[in-house]
C-alpha positions as CSV (number, residue, x, y, z in Angstrom):
1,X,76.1,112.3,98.1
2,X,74.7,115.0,100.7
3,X,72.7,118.0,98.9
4,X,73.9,121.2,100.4
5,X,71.0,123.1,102.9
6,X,68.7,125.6,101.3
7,X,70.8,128.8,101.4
8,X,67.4,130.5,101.8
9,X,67.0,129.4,105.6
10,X,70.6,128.8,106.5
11,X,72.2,131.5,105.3
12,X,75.6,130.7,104.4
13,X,76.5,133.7,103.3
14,X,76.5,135.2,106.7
15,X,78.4,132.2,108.4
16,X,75.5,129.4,108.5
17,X,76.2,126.2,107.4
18,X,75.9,124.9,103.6
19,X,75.8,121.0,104.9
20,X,73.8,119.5,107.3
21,X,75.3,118.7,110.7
22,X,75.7,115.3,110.1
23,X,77.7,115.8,106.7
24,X,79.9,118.4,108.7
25,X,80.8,115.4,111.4
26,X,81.5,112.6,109.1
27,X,84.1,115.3,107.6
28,X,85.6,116.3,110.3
29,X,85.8,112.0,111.0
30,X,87.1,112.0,107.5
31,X,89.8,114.8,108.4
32,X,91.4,113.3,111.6
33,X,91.3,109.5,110.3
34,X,93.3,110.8,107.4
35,X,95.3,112.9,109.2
36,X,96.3,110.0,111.5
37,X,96.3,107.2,109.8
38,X,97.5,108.4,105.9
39,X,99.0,111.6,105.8
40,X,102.4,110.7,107.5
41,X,102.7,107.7,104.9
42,X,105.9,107.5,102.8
43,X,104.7,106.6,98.8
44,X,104.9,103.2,98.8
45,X,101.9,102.9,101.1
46,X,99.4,103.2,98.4
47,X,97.5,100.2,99.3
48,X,96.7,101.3,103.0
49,X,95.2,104.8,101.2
50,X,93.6,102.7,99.6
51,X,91.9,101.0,101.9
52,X,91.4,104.4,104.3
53,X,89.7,105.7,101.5
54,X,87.4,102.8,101.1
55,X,86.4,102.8,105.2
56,X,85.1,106.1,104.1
57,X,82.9,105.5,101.3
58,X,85.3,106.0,98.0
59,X,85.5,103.9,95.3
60,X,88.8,102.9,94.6
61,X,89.9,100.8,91.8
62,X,92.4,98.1,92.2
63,X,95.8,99.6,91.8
64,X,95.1,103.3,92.0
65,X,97.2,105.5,93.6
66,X,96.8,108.1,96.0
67,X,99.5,110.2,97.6
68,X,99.4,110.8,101.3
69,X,99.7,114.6,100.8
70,X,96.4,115.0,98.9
71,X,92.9,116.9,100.1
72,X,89.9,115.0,99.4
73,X,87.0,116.9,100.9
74,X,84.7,113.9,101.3
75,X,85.2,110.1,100.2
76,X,82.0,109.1,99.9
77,X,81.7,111.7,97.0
78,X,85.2,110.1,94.9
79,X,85.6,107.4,92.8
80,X,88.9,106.4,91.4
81,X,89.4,103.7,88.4
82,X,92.0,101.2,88.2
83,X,95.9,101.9,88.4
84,X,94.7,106.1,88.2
85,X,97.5,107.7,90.3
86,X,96.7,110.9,92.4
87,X,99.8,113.3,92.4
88,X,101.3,114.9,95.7
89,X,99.1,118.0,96.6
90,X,96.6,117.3,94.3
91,X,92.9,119.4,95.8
92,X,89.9,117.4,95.0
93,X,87.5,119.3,96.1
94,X,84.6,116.7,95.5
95,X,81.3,118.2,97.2
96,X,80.0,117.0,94.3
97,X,81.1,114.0,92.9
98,X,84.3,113.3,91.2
99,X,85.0,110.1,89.1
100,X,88.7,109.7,87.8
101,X,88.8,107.1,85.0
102,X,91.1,104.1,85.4
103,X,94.9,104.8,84.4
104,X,94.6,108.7,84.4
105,X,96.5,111.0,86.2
106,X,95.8,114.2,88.1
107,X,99.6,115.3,88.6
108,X,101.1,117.6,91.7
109,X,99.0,120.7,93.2
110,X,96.2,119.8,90.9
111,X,92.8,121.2,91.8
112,X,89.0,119.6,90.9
113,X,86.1,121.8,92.7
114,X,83.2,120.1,91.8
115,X,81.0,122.7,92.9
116,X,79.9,126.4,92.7
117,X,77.0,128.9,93.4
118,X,73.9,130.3,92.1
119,X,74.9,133.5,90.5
120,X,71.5,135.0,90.3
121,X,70.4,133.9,94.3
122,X,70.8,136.3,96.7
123,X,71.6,133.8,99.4
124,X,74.6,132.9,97.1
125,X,73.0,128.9,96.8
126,X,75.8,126.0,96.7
127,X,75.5,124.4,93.5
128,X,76.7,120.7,93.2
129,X,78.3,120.0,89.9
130,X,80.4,116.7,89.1
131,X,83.2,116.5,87.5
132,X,84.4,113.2,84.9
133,X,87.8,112.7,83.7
134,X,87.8,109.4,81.5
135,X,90.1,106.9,81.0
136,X,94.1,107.4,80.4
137,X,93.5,111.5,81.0
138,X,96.3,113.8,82.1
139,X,95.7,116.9,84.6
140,X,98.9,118.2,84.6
141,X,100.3,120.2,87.6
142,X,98.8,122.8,89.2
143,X,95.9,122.5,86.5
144,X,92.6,123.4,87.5
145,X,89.6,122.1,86.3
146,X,85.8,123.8,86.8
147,X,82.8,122.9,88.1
148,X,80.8,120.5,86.0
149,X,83.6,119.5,83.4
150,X,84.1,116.3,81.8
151,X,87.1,115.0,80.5
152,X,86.6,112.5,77.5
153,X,89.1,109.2,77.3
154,X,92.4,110.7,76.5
155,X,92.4,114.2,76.6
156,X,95.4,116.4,78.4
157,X,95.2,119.6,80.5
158,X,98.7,120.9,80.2
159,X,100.4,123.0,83.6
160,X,98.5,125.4,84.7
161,X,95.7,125.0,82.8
162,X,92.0,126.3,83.8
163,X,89.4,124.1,82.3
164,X,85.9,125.6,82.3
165,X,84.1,123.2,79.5
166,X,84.3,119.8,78.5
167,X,87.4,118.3,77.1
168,X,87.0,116.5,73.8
169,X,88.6,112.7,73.4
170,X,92.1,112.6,72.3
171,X,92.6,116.1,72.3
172,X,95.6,118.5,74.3
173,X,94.2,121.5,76.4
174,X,96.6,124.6,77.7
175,X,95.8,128.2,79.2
176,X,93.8,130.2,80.9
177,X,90.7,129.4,79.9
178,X,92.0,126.6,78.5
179,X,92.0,126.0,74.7
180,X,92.4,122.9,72.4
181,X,95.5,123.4,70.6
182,X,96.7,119.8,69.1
183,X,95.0,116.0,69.3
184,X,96.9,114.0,70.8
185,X,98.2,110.6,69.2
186,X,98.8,107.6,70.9
């Protein structure tokens, strides 16, 4: 995982750079390879993603699937457990790491962002903080879940959903911040 520059001397807030040069390269690497060798995929293709995804540093279970329309902001930063499935659209926006438990879903037009910023710096700092969603989890669509969060084994975000604290195991999640509202049984 690359640490974001000191805000202090580069100043992001006024156009510098919150990665190093290097970091901003292998993404830019990462961006055309998966434009030209993923993106036009049809869904059945899972297993070349797969395998794109792992030339660039992700850990990819056996069996999970990614859909060719996703944004992953760097691969080295992802891990995905076994048979997890990655819906159409889904943003992860890992530049802090994100670990998807095996057979969980992030559904369509999802959204992780595993990072955020120093409230109280003046130079507005980048702040890495990863996200966890745990085994046989549900991020419904167009869910959105925070900075720092972790999912425990089982838990739901219904559609639309805004998680800003950790999800307890077994238990259903919906709104805006998002609330527990039922457990779930299985």
């Amino acid at each position: 995982m690359t640490e974001p520059l000191d805000a202090s001397r580069s100043n992001p807030i006024t156009g510098g750079a919150s990665f190093s040069l290097g970091n901003r390269l292998a993404r830019v690497g990462w961006g055309l390879a998966w434009l030209l060798l993923a993106r036009f995929t049809p869904p059945p293709l899972h297993g070349w993603r797969r395998l794109v995804l792992r030339a660039f540093g992700a850990r990819v279970g056996r069996g999970a699937r990614v859909h060719s329309s996703v944004s992953i902001w760097l691969p080295s930063n992802l891990e995905l457990g076994e048979n997890c499935l990655i819906g159409p659209g889904a943003r992860l926006y890992n530049q802090g790491r994100i670990r998807i438990g095996s057979r969980s879903v992030v559904s369509q037009r999802a959204h992780l962002c595993a990072s955020s910023h120093d409230l109280n710096d003046p130079n507005f700092q980048l702040v890495l903080r990863p996200i966890t969603i745990g085994e046989q989890c549900w991020v419904a669509a167009e869910a959105f879940v925070g900075p720092g969060v972790t999912m425990h084994d089982r838990s739901v975000l219904a559609a639309r959903g805004a998680l800003f604290g950790n999800a307890e195991a077994d238990t259903i999640y919906r709104g805006n911040p998002a609330e527990a509202i039922k457990r779930r049984s299985l």
